[in-house]
C-alpha positions as a Markdown table, in Angstrom:
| # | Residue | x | y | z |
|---|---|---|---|---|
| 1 | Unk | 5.0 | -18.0 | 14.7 |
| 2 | Unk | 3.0 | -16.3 | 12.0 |
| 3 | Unk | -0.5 | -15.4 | 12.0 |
| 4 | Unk | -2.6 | -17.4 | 9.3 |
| 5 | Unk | -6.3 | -16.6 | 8.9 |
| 6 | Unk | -7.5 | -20.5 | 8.3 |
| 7 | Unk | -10.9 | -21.8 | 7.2 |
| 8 | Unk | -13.0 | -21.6 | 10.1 |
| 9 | Unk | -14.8 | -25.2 | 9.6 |
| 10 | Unk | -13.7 | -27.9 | 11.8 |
| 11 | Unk | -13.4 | -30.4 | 9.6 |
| 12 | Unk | -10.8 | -28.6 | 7.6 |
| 13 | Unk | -8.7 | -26.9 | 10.7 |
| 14 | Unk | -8.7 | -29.9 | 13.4 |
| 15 | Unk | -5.1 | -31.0 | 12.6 |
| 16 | Unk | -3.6 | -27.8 | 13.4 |
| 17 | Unk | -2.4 | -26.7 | 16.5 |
| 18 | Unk | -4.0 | -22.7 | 16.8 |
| 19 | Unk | -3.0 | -20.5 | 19.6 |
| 20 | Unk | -4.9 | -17.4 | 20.6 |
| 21 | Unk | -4.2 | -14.2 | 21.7 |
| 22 | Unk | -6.4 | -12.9 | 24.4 |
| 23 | Unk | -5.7 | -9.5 | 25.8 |
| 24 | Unk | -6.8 | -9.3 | 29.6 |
| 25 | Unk | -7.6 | -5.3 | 30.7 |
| 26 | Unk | -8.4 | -4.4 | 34.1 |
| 27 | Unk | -7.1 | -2.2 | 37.0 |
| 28 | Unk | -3.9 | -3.0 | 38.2 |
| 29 | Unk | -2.9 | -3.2 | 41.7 |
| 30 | Unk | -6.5 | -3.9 | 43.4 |
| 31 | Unk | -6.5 | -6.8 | 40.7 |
| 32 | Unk | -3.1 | -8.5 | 41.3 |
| 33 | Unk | -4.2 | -12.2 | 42.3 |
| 34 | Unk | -6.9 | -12.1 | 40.0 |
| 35 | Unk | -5.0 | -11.4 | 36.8 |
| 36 | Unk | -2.5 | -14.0 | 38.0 |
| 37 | Unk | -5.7 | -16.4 | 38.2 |
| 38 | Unk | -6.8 | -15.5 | 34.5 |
| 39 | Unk | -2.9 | -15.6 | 32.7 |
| 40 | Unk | -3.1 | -18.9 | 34.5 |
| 41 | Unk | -6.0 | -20.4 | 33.3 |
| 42 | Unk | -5.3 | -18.5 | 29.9 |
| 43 | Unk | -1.5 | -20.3 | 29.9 |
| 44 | Unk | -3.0 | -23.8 | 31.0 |
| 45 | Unk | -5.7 | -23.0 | 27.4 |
| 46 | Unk | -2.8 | -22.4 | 25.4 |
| 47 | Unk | -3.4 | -19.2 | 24.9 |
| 48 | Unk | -1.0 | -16.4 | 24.5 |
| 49 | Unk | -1.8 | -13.8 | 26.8 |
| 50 | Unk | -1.2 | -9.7 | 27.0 |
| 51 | Unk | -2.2 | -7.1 | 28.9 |
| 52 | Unk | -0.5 | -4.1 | 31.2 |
| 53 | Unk | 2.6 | -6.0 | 31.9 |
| 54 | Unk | 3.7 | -5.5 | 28.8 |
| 55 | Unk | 3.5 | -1.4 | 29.5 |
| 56 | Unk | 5.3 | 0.0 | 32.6 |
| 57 | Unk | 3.6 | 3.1 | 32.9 |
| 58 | Unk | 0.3 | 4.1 | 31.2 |
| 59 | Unk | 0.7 | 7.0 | 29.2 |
| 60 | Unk | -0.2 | 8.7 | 25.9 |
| 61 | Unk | 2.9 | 7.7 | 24.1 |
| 62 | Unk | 2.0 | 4.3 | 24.9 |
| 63 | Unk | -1.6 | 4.3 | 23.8 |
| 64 | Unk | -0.7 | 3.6 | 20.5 |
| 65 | Unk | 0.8 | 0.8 | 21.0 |
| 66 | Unk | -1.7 | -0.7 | 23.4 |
| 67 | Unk | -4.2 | -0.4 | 20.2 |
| 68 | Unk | -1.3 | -2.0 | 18.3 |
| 69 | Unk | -1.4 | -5.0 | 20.6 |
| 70 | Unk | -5.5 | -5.1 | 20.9 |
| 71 | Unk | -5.7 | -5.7 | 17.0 |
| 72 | Unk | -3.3 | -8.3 | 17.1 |
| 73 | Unk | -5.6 | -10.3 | 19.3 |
| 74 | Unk | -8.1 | -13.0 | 19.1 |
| 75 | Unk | -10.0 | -12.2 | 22.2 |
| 76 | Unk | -10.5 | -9.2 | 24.9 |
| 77 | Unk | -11.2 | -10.0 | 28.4 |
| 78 | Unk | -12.2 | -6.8 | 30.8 |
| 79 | Unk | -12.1 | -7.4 | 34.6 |
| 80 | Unk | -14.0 | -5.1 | 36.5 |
| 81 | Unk | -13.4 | -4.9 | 40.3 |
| 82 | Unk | -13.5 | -1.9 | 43.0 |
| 83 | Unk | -11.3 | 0.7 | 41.3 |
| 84 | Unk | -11.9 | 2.8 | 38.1 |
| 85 | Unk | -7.8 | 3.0 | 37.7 |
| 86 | Unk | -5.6 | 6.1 | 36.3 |
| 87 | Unk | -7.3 | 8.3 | 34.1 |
| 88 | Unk | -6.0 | 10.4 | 30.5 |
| 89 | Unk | -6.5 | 13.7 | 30.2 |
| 90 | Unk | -9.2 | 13.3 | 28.8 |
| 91 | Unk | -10.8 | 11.8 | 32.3 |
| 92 | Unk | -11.3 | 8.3 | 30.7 |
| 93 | Unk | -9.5 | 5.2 | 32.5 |
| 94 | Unk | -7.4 | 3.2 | 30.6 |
| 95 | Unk | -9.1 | 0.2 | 31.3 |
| 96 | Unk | -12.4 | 1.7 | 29.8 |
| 97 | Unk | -10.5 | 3.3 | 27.1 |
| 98 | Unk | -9.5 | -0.3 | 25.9 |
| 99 | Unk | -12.7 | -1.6 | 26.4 |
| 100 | Unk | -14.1 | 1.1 | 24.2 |
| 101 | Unk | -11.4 | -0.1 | 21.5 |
| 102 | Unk | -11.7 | -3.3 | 21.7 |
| 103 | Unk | -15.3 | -3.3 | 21.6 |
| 104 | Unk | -15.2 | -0.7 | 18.1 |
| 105 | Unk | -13.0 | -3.0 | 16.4 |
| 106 | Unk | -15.3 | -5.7 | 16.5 |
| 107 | Unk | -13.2 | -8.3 | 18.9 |
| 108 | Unk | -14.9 | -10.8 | 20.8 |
| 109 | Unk | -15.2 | -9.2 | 24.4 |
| 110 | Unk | -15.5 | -11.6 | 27.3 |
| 111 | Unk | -16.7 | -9.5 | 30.5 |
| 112 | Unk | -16.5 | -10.5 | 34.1 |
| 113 | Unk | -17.5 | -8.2 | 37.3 |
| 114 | Unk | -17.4 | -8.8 | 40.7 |
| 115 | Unk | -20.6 | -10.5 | 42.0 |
| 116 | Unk | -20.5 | -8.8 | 45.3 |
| 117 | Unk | -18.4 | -5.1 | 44.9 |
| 118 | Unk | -19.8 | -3.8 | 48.2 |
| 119 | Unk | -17.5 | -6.7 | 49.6 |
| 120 | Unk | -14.8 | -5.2 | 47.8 |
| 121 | Unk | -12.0 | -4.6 | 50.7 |
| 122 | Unk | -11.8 | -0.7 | 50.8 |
| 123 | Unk | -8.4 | -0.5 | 50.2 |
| 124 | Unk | -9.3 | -1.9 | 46.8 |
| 125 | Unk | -12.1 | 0.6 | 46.3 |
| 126 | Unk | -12.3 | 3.8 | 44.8 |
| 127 | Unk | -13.0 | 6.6 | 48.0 |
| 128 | Unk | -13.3 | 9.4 | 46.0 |
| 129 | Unk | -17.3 | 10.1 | 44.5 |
| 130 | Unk | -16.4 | 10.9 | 40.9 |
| 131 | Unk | -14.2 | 8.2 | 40.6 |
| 132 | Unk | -17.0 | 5.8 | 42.1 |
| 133 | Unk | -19.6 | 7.0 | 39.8 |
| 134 | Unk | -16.8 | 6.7 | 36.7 |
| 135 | Unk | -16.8 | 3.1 | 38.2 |
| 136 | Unk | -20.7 | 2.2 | 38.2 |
| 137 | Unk | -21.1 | 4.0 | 34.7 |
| 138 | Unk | -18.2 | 1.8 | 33.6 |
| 139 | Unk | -19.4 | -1.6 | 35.1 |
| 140 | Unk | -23.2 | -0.7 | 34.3 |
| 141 | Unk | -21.9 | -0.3 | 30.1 |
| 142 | Unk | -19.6 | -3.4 | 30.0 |
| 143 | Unk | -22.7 | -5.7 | 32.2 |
| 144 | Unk | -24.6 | -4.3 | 28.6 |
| 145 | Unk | -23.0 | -7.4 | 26.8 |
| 146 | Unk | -22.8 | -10.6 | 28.4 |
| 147 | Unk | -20.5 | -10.7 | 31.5 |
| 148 | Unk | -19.6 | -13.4 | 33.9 |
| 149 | Unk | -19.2 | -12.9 | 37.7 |
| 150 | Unk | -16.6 | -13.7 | 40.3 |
| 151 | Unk | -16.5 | -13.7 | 43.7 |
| 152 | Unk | -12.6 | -14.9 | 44.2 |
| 153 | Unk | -9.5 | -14.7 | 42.1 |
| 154 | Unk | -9.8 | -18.6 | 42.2 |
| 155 | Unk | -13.3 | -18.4 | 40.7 |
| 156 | Unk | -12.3 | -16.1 | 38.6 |
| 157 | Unk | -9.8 | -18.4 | 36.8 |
| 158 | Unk | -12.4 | -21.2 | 35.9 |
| 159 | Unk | -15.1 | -18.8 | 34.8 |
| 160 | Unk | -12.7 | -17.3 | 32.2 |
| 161 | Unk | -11.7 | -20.7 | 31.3 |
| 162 | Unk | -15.6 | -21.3 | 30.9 |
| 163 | Unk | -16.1 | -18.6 | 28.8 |
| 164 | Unk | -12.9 | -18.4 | 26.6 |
| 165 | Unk | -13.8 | -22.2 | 25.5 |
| 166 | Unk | -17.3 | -21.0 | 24.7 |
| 167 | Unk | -16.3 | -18.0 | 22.9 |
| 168 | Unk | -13.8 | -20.1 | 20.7 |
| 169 | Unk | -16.4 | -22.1 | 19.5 |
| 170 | Unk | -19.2 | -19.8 | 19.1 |
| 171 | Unk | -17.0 | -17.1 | 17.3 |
| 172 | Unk | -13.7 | -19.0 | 16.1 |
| 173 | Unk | -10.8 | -16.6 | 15.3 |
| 174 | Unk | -7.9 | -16.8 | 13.0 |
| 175 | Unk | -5.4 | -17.9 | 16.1 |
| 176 | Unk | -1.3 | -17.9 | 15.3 |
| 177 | Unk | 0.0 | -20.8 | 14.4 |
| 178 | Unk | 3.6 | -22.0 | 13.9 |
| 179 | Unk | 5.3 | -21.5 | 10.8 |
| 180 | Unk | 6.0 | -25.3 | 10.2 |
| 181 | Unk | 2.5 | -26.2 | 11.1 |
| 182 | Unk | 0.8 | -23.0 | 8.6 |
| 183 | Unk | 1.4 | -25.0 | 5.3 |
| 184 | Unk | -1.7 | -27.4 | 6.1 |
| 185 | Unk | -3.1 | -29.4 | 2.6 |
| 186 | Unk | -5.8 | -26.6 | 2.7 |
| 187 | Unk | -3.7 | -23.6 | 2.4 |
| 188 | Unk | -0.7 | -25.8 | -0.2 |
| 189 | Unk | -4.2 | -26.2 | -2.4 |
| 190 | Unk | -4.9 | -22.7 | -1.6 |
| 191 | Unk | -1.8 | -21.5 | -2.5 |
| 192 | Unk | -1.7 | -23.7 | -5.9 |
| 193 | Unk | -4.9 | -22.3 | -6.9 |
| 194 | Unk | -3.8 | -18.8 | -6.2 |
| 195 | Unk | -0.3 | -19.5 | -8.2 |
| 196 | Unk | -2.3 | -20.8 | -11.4 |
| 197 | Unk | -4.5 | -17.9 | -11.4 |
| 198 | Unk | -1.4 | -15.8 | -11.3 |
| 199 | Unk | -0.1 | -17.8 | -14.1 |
| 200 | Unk | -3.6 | -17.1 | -16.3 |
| 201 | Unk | -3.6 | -13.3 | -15.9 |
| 202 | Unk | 0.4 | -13.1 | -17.0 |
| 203 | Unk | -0.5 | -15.0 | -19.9 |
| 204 | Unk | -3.8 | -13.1 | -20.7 |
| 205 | Unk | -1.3 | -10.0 | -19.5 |
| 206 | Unk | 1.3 | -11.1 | -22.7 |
| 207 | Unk | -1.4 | -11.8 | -25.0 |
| 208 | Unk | -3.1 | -8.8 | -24.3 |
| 209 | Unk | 0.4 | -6.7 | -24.7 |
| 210 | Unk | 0.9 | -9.1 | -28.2 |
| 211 | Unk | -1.9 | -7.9 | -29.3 |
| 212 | Unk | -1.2 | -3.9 | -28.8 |
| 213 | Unk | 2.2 | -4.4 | -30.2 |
| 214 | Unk | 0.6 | -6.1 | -33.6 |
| 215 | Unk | -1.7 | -3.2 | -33.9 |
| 216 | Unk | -2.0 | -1.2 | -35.8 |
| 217 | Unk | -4.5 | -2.7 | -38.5 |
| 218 | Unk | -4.0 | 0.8 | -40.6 |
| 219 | Unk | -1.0 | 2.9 | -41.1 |
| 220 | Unk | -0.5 | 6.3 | -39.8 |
| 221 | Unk | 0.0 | 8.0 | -43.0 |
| 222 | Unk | 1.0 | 11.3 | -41.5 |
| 223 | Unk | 4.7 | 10.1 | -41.1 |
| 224 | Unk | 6.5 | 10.0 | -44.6 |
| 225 | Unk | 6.2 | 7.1 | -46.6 |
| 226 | Unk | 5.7 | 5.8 | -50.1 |
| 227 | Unk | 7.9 | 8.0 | -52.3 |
| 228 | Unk | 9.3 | 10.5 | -49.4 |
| 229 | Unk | 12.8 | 10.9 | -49.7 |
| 230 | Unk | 15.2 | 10.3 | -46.8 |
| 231 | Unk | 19.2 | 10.4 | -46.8 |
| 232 | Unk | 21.3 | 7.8 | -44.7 |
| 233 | Unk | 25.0 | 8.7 | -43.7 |
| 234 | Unk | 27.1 | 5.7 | -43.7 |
| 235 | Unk | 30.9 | 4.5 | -43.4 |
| 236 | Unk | 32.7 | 2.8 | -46.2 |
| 237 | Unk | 35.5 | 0.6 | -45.3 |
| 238 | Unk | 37.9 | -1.2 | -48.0 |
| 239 | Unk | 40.4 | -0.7 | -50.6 |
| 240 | Unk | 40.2 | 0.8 | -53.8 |
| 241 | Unk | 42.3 | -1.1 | -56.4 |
| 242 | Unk | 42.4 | 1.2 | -59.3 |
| 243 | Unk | 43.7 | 4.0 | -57.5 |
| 244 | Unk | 46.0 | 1.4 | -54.8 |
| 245 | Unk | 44.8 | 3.5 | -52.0 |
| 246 | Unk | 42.2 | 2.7 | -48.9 |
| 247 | Unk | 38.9 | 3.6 | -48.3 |
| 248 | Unk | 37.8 | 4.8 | -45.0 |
| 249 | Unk | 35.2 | 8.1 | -45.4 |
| 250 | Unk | 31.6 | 8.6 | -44.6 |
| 251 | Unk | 29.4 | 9.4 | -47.4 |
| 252 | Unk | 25.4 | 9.4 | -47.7 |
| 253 | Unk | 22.9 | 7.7 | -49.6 |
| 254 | Unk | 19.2 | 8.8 | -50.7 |
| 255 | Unk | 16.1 | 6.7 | -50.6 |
| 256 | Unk | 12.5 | 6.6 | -51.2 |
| 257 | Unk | 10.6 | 4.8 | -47.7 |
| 258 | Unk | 9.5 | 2.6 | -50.2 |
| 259 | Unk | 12.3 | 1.2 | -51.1 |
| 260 | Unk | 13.6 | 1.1 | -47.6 |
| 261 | Unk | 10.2 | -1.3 | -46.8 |
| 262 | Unk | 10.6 | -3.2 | -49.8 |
| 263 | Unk | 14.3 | -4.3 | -49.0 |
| 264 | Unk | 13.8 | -5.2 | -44.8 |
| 265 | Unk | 10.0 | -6.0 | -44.9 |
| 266 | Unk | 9.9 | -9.5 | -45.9 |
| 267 | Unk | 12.5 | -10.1 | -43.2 |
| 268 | Unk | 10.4 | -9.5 | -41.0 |
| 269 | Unk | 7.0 | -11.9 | -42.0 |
| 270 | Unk | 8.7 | -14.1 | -39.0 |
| 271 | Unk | 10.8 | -12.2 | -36.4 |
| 272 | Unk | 13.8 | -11.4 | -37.0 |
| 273 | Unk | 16.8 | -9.8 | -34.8 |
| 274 | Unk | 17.6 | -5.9 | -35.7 |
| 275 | Unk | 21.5 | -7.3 | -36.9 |
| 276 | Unk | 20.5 | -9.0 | -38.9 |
| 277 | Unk | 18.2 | -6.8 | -40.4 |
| 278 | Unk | 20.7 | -4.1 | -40.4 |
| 279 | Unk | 23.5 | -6.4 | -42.2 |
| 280 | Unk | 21.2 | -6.3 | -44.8 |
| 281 | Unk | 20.4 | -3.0 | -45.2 |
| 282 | Unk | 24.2 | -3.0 | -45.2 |
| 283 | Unk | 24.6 | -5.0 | -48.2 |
| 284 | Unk | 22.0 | -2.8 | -50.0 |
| 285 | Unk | 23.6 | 0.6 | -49.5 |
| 286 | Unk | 27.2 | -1.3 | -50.5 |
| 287 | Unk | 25.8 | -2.4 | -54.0 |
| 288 | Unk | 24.4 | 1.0 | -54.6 |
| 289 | Unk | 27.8 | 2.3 | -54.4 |
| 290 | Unk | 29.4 | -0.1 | -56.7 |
| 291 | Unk | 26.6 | 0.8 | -59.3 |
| 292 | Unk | 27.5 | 4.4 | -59.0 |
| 293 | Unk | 30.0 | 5.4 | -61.9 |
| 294 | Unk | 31.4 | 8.5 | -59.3 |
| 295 | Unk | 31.8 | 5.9 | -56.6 |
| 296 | Unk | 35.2 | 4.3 | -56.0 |
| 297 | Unk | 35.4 | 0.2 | -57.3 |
| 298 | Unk | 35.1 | -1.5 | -54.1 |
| 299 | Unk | 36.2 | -5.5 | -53.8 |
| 300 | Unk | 33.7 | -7.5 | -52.4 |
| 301 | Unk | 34.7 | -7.7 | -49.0 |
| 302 | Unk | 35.0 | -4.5 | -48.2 |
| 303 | Unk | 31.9 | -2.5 | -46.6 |
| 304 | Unk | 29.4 | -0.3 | -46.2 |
| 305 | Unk | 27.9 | 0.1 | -42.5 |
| 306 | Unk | 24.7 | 2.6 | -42.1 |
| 307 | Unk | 25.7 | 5.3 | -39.5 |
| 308 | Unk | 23.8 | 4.3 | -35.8 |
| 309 | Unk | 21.8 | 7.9 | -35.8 |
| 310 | Unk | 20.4 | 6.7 | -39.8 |
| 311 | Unk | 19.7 | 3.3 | -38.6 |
| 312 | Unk | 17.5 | 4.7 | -35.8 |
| 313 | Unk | 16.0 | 7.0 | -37.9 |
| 314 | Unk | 14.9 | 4.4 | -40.2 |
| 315 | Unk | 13.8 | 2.2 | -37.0 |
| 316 | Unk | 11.6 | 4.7 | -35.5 |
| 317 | Unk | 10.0 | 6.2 | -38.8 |
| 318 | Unk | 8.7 | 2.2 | -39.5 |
| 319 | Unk | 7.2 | 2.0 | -35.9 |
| 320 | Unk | 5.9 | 5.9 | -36.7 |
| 321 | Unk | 4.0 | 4.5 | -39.9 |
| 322 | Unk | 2.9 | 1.4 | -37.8 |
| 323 | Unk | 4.7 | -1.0 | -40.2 |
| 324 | Unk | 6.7 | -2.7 | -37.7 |
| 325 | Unk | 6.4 | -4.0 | -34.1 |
| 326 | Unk | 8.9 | -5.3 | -31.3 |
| 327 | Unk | 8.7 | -9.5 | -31.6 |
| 328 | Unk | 6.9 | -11.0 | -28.6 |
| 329 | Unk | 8.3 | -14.3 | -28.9 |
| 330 | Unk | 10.0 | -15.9 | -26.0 |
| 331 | Unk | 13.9 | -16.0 | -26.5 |
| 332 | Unk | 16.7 | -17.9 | -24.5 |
| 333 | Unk | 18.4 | -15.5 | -22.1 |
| 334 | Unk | 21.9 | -15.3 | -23.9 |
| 335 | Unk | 19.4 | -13.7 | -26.7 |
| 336 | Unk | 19.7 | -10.2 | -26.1 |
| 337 | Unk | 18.7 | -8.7 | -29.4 |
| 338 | Unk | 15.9 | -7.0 | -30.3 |
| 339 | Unk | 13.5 | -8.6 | -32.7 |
| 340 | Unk | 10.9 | -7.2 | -35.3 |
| 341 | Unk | 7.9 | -7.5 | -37.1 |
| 342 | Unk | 5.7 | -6.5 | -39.3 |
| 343 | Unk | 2.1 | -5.9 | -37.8 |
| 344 | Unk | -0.8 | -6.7 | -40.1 |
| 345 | Unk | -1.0 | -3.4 | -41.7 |
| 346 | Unk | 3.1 | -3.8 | -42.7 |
| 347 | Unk | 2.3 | -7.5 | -43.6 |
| 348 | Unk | -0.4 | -5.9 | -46.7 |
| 349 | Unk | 1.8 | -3.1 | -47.4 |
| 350 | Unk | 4.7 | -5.3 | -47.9 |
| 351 | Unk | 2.4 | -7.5 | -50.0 |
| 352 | Unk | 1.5 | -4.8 | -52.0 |
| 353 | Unk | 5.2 | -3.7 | -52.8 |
| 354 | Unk | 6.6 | -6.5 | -53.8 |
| 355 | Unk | 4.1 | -8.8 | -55.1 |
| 356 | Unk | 4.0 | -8.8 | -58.9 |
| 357 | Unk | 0.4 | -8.8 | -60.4 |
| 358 | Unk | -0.4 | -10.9 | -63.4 |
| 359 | Unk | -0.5 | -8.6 | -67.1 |
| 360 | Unk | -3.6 | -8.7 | -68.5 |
| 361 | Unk | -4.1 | -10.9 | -71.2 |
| 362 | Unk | -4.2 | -9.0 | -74.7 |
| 363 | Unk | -6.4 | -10.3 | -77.5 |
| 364 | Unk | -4.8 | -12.1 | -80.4 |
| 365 | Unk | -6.1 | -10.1 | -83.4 |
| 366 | Unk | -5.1 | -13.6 | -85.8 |
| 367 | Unk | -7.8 | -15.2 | -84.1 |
| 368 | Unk | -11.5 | -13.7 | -85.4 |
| 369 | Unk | -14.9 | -14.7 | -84.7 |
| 370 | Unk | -16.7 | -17.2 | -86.4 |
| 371 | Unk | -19.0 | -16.7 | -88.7 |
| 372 | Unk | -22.8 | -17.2 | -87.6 |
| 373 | Unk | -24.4 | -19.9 | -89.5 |
């Protein structure tokens, strides 16, 4: 079973089958036939109940775990008879120890005293004087709150039946249910609610992120750009005809960042996937070196392939100036390449590098004025 905390109006909870957990704390061995009375009536209630039997021997390594099993409960019931019981070392009774627990963390306590403890059999009464007094300061704090009293173990029984029933519906609890009862309309509606909202604040999440990653609206002109010179080592592959010999070297290539914007920017007004971007980057350093006369006459199949460490280099100097952006747009998930674009302030300085601006007009000097009549 799992515990659910359910909406506490009727209306909405009726249909489900709750169980609660009611821990019963009292002396042990003067109180024998009356705790058998309560689990009984607390069994025929459908309640789940725990108490000492569940702990062989009261001790300080246990104690813990006693609080353990108090916060998992609905309901505390404390029966108070003739004896105080076994003390810590602190001089405190375990009974009124979980009392004191119970009664700090805000459970429902259900009290119940004997009516009549001078009819207590002695040999279910404490002898000694301090333990007696422990005892009357003990009853005299729990009959504080509102207590029931017994006379019998039988009597007992039906008053905690009494009072449980009252307590349930005065102060209603979470309860356990079980797990193929939990998923009630409520809690499915819950749930959906809670899974939509989820599904608003990833998407506000992404768009949030989108927007970083278009930023910046400026670039960070600190980094080298415009007509900054940068050198890229790549590897030529192919055959050189003239000479009937192959190619395979690596040689380098300068460039202004201009010209390295100019050539990959408008690939990227739309996404686009770093191969491809760096096949043509490719295809720009090969027909530099066939326009070089020092350069070896390549055929056109052969190539040029920028070296990984240049490729970076120009990769992170774009993202540097703020020119470019990792792509945000959703891709199937054999697509395992990186994508990029331009953010706005790449967009304008792509603009501004390759679109051509119309010449001014010059005057005709056939045409003159006319003459003012």
């Amino acid at each position: 079973m799992g515990r659910l905390a359910l909406p506490q109006r009727p209306d909405t909870v009726s249909h489900v089958e709750r169980k609660f957990q009611v821990f019963v704390s009292s002396t042990y061995t003067d109180l024998v036939a009356e705790r058998q009375e309560v689990m009984q009536a607390l069994l025929e209630m459908d309640c789940l109940p725990a108490g000492m039997e569940m702990f062989p021997a009261a001790d300080e390594d246990q104690w813990t775990l006693i609080k353990e099993v108090i916060d998992e409960c609905d309901y505390y019931i404390v029966i108070v008879g003739g004896r105080y019981g076994s003390v810590s070392a602190e001089g405190v009774s375990y009974t009124e120890m979980e009392y004191d627990y119970a009664v700090a963390s805000d459970i429902p306590v259900l009290g119940f005293v004997h009516g009549n403890p001078d009819d207590i059999p002695a040999g279910k009464s404490e002898l000694g004087k301090e333990a007696r007094e422990k005892l009357d300061a003990f009853r005299a704090k729990v009959m504080t709150r509102m207590v029931k009293r017994y006379a019998s173990p039988t009597e007992l029984g039906s008053v905690v039946s009494r009072g449980l029933n009252r307590a349930i519906k005065r102060n209603p609890q979470p309860g356990w249910v079980r797990g193929d009862q939990a998923m009630t309309p409520e809690v499915r509606t819950q749930i959906a609610e809670l899974k939509a909202a989820l599904a608003d604040a990833k998407r506000e999440k992404a768009e949030d992120e989108a927007a970083a990653r278009a930023k910046p609206t400026e670039l960070n002109l600190e980094y080298e750009h415009g007509a900054d010179q940068v050198t890229f080592e790549f590897h030529l592959d192919g055959w050189e005809s003239s000479r009937g010999r192959s190619i395979d070297m690596t040689a380098e290539l300068t460039y202004e960042w201009d010209e390295v914007i100019e050539v990959l920017g408008p690939f990227m007004i739309e996404e686009a996937p770093e191969p491809s971007l760096r096949e043509r980057w490719d295809s720009h350093m090969f027909n530099d070196t066939q326009r070089l006369d020092d350069w070896p006459k390549l055929r056109s199949n052969d190539t040029a392939s920028i070296t990984d460490n240049s490729w970076g280099a120009i990769i992170v100097q774009l993202r540097a100036l703020g020119v470019i952006a990792v792509g945000d747009k959703k891709r199937t998930p054999s697509d395992k390449s990186i994508y990029w674009k331009l953010t706005p302030a790449g967009d304008e300085y792509v603009v501004k590098l390759r679109a051509k601006r119309r010449e001014e007009e010059s005057e005709d000097p056939a045409i003159e004025e006319a003459p003012v009549a």
